[in-house]
PAKOL-593519 format. One line per field, with one value per residue (C-alpha): x, y, z; chain. Coordinates in steps of 0.25 Angstrom, whole numbers, plus 5000, padded with zeros to 4 digits. Layout:
px	[X|...]
py	[Y|...]
pz	[Z|...]
pagu	[A|...]
REM end
This chain:
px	[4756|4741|4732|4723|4735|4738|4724|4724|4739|4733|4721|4731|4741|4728|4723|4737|4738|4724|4727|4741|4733|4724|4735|4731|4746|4737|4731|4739|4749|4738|4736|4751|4752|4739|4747|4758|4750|4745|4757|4764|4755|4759|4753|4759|4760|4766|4771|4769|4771|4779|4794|4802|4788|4797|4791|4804|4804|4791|4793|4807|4801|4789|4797|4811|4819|4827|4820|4818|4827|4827|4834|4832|4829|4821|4825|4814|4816|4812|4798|4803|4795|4799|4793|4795|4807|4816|4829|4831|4832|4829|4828|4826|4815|4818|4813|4816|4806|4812|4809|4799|4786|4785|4771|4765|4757|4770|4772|4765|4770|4781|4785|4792|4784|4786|4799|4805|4818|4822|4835|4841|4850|4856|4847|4857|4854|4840|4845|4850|4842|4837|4830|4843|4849|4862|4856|4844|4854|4848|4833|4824|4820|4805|4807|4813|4811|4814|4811|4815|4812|4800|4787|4778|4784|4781|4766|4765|4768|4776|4779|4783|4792|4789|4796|4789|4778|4782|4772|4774|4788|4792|4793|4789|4773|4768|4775|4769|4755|4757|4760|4749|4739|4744|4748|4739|4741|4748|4757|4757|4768|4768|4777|4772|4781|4769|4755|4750|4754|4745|4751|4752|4738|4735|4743|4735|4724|4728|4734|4722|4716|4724|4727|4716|4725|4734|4740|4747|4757|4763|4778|4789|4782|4794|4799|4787|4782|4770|4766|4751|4747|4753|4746|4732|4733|4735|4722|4715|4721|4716|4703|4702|4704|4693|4704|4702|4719|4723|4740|4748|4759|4771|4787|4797|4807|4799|4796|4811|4814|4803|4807|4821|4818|4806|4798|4781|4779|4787|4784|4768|4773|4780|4766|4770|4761|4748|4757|4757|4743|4740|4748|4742|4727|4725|4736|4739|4725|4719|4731|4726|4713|4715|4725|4714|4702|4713|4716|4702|4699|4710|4708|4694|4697|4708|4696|4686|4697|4700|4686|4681|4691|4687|4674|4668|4677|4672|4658|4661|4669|4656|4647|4655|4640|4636|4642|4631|4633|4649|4649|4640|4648|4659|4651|4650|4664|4670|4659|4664|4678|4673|4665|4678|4686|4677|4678|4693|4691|4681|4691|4702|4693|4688|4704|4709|4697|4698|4713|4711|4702|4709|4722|4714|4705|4718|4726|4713|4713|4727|4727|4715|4722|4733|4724|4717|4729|4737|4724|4727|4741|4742|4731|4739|4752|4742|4740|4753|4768|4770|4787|4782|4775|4782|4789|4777|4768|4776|4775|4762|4759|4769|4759|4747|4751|4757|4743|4735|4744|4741|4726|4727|4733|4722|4713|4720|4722|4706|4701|4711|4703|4691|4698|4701|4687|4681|4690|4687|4672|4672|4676|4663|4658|4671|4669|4677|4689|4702|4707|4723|4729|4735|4749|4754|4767|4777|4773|4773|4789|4785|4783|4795|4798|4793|4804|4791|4790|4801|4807|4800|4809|4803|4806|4802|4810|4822|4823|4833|4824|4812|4822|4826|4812|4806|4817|4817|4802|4804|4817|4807|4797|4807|4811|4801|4794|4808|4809|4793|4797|4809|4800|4793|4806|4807|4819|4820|4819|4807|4797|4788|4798|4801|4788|4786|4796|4793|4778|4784|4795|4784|4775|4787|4789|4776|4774|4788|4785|4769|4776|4786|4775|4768|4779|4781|4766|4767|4782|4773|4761|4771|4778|4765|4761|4774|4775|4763|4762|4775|4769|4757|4766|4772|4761|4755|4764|4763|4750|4747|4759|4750|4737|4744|4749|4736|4732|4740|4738|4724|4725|4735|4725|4712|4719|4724|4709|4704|4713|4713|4697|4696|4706|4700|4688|4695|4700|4685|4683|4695|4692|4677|4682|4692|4683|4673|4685|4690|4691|4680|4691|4698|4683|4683|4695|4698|4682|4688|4701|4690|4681|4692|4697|4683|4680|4692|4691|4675|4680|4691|4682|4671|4683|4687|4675|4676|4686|4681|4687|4699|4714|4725|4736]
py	[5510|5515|5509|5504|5499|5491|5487|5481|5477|5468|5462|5459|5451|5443|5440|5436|5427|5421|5420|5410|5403|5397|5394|5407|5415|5418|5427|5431|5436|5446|5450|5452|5462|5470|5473|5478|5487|5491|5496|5499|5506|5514|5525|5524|5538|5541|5554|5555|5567|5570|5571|5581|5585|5584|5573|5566|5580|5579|5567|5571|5584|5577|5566|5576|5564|5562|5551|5555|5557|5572|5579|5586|5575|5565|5559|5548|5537|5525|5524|5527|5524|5530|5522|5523|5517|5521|5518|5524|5513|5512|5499|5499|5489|5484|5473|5458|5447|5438|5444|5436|5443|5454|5453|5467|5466|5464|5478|5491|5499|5497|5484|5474|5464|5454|5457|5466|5468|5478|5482|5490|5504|5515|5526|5536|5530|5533|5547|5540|5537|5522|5518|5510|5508|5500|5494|5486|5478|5480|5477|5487|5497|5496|5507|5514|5512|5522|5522|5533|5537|5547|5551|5551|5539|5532|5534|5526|5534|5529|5539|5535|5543|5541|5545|5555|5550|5554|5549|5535|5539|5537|5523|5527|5531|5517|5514|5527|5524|5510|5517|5526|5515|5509|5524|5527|5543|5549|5564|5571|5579|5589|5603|5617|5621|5619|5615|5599|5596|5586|5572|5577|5578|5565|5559|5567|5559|5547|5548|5551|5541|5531|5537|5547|5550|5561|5572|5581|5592|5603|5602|5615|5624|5631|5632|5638|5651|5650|5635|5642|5643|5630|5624|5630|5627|5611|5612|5616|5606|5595|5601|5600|5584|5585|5581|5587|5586|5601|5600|5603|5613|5607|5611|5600|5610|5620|5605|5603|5616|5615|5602|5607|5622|5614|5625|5623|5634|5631|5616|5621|5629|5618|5609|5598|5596|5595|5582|5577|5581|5573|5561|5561|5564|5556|5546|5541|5542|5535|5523|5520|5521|5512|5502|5501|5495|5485|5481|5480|5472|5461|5460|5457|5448|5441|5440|5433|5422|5417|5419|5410|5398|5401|5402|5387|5380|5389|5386|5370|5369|5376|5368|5354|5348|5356|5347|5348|5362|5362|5354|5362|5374|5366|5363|5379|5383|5373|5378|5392|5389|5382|5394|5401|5393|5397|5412|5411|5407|5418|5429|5424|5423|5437|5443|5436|5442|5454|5455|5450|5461|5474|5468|5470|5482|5490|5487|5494|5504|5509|5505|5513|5525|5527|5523|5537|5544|5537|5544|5557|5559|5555|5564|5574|5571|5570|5586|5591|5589|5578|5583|5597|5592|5578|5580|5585|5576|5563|5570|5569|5556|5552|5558|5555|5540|5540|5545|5534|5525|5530|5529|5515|5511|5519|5512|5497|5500|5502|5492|5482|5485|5483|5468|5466|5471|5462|5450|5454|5453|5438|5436|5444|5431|5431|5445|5461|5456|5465|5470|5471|5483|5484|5490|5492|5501|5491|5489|5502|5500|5489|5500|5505|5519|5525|5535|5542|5546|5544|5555|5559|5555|5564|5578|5591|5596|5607|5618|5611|5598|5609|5616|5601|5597|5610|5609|5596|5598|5612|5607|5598|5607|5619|5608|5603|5617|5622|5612|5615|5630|5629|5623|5638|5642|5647|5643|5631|5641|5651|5655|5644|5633|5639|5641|5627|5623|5630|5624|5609|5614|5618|5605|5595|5601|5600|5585|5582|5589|5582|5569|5571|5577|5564|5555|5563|5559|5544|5543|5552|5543|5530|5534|5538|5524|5519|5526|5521|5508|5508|5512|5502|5491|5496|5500|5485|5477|5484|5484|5469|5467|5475|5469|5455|5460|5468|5452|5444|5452|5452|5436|5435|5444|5437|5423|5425|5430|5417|5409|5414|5413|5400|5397|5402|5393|5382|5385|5389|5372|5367|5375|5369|5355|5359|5362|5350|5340|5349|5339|5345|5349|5358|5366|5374|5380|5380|5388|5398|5402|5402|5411|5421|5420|5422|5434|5442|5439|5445|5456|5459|5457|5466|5477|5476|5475|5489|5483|5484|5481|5488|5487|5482|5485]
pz	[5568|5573|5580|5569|5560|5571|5574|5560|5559|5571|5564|5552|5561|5568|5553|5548|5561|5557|5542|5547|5557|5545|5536|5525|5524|5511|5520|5530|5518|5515|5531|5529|5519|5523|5538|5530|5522|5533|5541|5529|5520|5508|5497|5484|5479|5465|5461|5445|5434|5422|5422|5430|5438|5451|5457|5462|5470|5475|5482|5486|5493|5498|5505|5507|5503|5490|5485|5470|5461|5455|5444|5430|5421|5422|5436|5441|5431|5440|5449|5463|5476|5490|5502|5516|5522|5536|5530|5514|5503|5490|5478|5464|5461|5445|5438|5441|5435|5444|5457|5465|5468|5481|5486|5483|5496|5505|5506|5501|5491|5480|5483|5472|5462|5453|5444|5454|5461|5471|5471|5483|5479|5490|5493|5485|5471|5471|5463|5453|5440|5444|5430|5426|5438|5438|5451|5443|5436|5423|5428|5424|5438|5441|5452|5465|5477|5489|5503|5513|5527|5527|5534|5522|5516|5530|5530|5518|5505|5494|5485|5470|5459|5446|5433|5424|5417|5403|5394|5386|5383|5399|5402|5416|5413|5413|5426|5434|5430|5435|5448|5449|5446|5460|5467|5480|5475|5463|5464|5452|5450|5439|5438|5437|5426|5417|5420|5417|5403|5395|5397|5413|5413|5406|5417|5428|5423|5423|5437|5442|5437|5442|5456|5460|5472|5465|5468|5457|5462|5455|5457|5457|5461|5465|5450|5444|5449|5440|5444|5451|5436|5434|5444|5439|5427|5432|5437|5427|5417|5429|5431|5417|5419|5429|5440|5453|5457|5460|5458|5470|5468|5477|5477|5480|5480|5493|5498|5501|5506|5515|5522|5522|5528|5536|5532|5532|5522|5513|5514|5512|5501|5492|5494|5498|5510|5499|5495|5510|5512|5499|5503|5518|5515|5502|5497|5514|5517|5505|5506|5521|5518|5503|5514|5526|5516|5510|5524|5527|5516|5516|5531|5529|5516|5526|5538|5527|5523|5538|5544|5530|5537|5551|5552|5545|5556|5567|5563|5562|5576|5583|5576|5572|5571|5559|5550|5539|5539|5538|5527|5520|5522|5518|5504|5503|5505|5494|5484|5488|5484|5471|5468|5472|5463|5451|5455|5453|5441|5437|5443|5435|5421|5425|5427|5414|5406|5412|5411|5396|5394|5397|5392|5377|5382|5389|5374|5367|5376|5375|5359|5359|5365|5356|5344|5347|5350|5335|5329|5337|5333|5319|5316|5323|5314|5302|5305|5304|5303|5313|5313|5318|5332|5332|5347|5351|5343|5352|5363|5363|5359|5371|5381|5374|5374|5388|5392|5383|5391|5404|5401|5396|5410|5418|5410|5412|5427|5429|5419|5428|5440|5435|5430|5445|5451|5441|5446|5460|5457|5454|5470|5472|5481|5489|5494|5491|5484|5484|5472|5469|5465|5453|5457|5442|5446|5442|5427|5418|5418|5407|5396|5388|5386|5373|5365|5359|5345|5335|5326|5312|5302|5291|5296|5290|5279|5280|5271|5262|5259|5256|5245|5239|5238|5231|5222|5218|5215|5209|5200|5192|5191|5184|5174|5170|5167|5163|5152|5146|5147|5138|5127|5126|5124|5141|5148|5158|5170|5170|5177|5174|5179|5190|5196|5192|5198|5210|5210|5209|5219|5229|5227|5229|5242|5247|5240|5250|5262|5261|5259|5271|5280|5274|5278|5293|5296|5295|5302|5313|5314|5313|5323|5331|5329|5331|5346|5350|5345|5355|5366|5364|5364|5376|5384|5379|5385|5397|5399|5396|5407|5417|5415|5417|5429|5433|5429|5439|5450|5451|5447|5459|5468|5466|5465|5480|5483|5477|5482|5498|5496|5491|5502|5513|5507|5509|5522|5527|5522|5530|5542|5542|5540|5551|5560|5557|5562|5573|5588|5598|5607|5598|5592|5603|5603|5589|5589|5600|5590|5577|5585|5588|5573|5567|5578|5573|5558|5560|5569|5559|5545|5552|5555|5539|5533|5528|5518|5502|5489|5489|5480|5487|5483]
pagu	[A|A|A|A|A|A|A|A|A|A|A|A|A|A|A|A|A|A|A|A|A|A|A|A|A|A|A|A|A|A|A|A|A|A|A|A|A|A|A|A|A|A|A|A|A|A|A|A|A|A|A|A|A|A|A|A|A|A|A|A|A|A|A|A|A|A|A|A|A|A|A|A|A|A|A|A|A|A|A|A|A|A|A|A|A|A|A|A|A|A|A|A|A|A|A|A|A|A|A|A|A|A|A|A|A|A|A|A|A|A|A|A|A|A|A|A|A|A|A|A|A|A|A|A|A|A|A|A|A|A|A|A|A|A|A|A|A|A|A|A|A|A|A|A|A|A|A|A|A|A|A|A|A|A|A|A|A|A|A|A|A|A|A|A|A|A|A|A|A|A|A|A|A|A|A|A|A|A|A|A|A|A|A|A|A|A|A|A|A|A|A|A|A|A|A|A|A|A|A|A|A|A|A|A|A|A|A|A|A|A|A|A|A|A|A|A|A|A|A|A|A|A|A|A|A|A|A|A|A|A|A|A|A|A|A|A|A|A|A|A|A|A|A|A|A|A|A|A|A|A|A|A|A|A|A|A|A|A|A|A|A|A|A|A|A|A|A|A|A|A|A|A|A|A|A|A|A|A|A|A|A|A|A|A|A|A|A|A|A|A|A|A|A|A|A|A|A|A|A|A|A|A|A|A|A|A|A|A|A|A|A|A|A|A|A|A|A|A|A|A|A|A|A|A|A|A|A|A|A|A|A|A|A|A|A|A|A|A|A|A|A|A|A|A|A|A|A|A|A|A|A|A|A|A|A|A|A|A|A|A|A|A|A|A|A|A|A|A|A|A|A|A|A|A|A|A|A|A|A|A|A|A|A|A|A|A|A|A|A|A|A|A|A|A|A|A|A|A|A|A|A|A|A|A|A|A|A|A|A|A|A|A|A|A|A|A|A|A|A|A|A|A|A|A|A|A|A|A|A|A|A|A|A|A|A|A|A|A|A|A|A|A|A|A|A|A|A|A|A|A|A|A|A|A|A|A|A|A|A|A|A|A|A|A|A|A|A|A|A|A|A|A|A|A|A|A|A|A|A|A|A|A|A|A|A|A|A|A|A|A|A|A|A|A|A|A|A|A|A|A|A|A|A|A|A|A|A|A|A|A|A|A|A|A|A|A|A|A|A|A|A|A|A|A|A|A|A|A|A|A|A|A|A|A|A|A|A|A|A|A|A|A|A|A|A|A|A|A|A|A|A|A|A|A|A|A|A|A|A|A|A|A|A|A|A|A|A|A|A|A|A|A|A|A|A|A|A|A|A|A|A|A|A|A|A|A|A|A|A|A|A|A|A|A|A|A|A|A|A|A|A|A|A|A|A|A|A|A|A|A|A|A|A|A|A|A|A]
REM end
């Protein structure tokens, strides 16, 4: 610990000491956790991509510890987060509603909420495939957690592996994006087998605008001996999106061979070191930057409280005579808690109006969004035989719709900002107000798993059904002429019944195949409809689940503010009163302890008025 994080460890501890000297634990709880943010702070970094992009490697070879689970199919089926611990250890956290409530601002980093349960496993089973582990008891796993001994880890960073983000049809893509809205940087990793496809960059897009501290690497490097064109052409596809990120090539596999052979070249070689200098200059900088105006503010916020119930008894034990003056003040401060009192109310009619709001405004959008894209692809199936392009048709849909998701949640995530500034604005008179961070990470587990689209039951004719058809048509046709022609004295079969029934043939074919073709559109744009209408039912229940979250936890937030102002009010009048009845004897002693109290709580606000409105997390 350095001399400045001592310096304020000590000006927290004084505070705290304060904060139980006048009766407020409320406060002193917040003291509490702002020191342990302080000498345990934490960057939550979030390693994202497609499946099999090597990103359980890369954070194996960054850390050169077997954290991740590898393999050739799909390996990472749970979130995994890797902290730092002296001693290795490992739990599965899985879904309990009955578990009490950890507060989030006990520790930093993934800690367990509401409906939570942690269950501890040996370090050796974290290979194994953890989605359904016997372990849970049948509770469905929300998540890994691993901690291990190691120098990066130590500094702060917490690295997150994420399944593969597979579109709508994963039931992992809701859960990544509700970790990125709360990542202090994102890691996009993205082979060089092949340049950025499209949904990889629909998903670029909306990492960066969630997290504007991203990183996107171009994993096996080692594999690919073409991955410079690779490379290239990833750049211009994101300079195309007017996004200034320039991919870095990395090898986990020159990684490991480096640490092991402790060779510099090779290690500069694989890459890694632009990872470290990213994590070091930007995501470690940025978190203690983003932690020292937080402690700022909610020293200064905690200042404000106890000078507002120390200094009305000073004032009345130096001036006991002044009675006229006190009471007045007195007459202020109750007003000020009534108005107080109103303001509550106001916030709470401006969070349920604004909660109300976007609840309706986020379903339009995201109705709105597949309305266009229903539109899209049943004029695309109206051009052509949907059986022909159907696997490619749904995979499609699967990305287009896993990105009108995605967008919808980027677009929910901001306007549930602007919900919480507007809130924060209604304690305007009561000074800069702190605004919650809306940690979503835990929810996008809520959505089930699409299968996609269903088969086409009406498949394209084979060559038998195509000969029945023209000859049931054709076989009409002969006769029917055949018979006229035996009038004129011609026999059934001749070159007039034939060719007619070779016209009539040909004509009920086509009739059959327009009629099935006919048939194949509508089962096609049913089961469009179908797909979707799935997905919005989904994706529906989800997001009304997260806006009542986003709604109890700024309700919970502001209430504490409101209810530690209107606290410290009241303190403010029973100090005055306090000191209007204190015994002679005692004012000057009890004036000497006030003055000391008040110097430092001025000296202290003076040194953290730099603090502004910032998130906490």
């Amino acid at each position: 610990m350095d001399a400045n994080t001592t310096k304020v460890c000590q000006i927290i501890d004084r505070l705290c000491q304060l904060a139980r000297d006048a009766g407020r634990e409320d406060l002193s709880r917040r003291m509490s956790a702002t020191r342990l943010r302080v000498v345990d702070p934490s960057a939550r970094v979030v390693v994202v991509g497609q499946l099999k992009q090597g990103k359980s490697q890369l954070i194996n070879a960054l850390l050169n510890v077997p954290v991740c689970r590898m393999g050739d199919g799909e390996t990472t089926s749970t979130i995994t987060t890797i902290g730092y611990a002296e001693e290795p250890h490992a739990r599965l956290i899985v879904s309990d509603s009955a578990q009490d409530v950890i507060d989030s601002d006990a520790r930093p980093g993934p800690v367990q909420t509401e409906g939570e349960r942690a269950i501890p496993i040996p370090m050796d089973d974290i290979s194994r495939d953890l989605a359904r582990a016997p372990e849970a008891g049948g509770a469905q796993v929300l998540r890994l957690e691993v901690h291990v001994p190691s120098p990066l880890l130590q500094r702060g960073i917490v690295l997150v592996d994420t399944p593969g983000s597979g579109g709508v049809g994963s039931p992992h893509a809701a859960a990544t994006l509700g970790l990125l809205a709360a990542s202090d940087a994102i890691i996009v990793a993205s082979d060089v087998s092949q340049e950025y496809t499209a949904p990889e960059m629909s998903f670029i897009r909306q990492v960066t605008e969630l997290c504007d501290n991203a990183l996107c690497v171009a994993t096996k490097t080692d594999l690919y001996p073409m991955w410079r064109d690779v490379v290239a052409a990833d750049v211009a596809h994101l300079r195309r999106q007017s996004n200034d990120v320039d991919p870095l090539p990395v090898s986990s596999l020159l990684r490991s061979h480096a640490i092991r052979l402790d060779d510099r070249d090779l290690n500069e070689e694989s890459g890694f070191p632009g990872i470290l200098e990213f994590l070091e200059t930007r995501v470690l900088a940025q978190a203690s930057t983003t932690m020292r105006r937080l402690v700022m503010n909610e020293i200064r916020s905690v200042t404000d409280h106890l000078s507002l119930a120390v200094r009305p008894e000073l004032e009345t034990l130096k001036d006991p005579g002044a009675r006229e003056a006190i009471v007045a003040e007195l007459e202020r401060a109750r007003t000020e808690a009534r108005e107080l009192s109103s303001r509550t109310a106001l916030w709470q009619q401006v969070l349920g109006d604004g909660i109300a709001d976007l609840s309706a405004e986020s379903d339009h959008d995201l109705r709105n969004r597949t309305r266009r894209l229903l539109k899209d692809y049943e004029s695309r199936i109206d051009a052509g035989d949907p059986a022909k392009f159907w696997t490619q048709l749904g995979e499609d849909l699967k990305n287009d719709i896993a990105e009108a998701v995605g967008d919808n949640f980027i677009w929910t995530h901001d306007q549930s900002l602007a919900v919480a500034e507007r809130v924060a604005d209604s304690f305007s008179d009561t000074g800069d107000v702190a605004i919650p961070r809306l940690d979503l990470a835990a929810i996008g587990h809520e959505i089930s798993p699409q299968t996609g689209l269903t088969d086409l039951e009406q498949q394209p004719t084979g060559v038998v059904h195509k000969v029945v058809t023209g000859m049931r048509g054709s076989y009409g046709g002969m006769m029917m002429f055949g018979m006229m022609s035996t009038m004129v004295g011609m026999t059934m079969l001749n070159p007039f019944s034939v060719a007619a029934g070779v016209l009539l043939g040909r004509k009920s074919y086509k009739e059959d195949a327009e009629m099935r073709l006919t048939r194949r559109r509508s089962e096609a744009k049913m089961a469009v409809r179908t797909f979707v209408d799935d997905v919005l039912f989904e994706v529906g229940r989800e997001s009304r689940y997260r806006l009542r979250t986003i709604q109890r936890v700024l309700r919970d937030h502001f209430r504490e503010i409101a209810e530690q102002t209107t606290r410290s009010l009241t303190e403010s009048i029973k100090a005055a009163e306090d000191g209007a009845r204190t015994q002679v004897a005692d004012r000057d002693a009890r004036s000497r302890r006030l003055e000391a109290s008040l110097g430092f709580l001025d000296e202290v606000s003076a040194w953290a008025a730099g603090g502004c409105r910032e998130h906490v997390g």
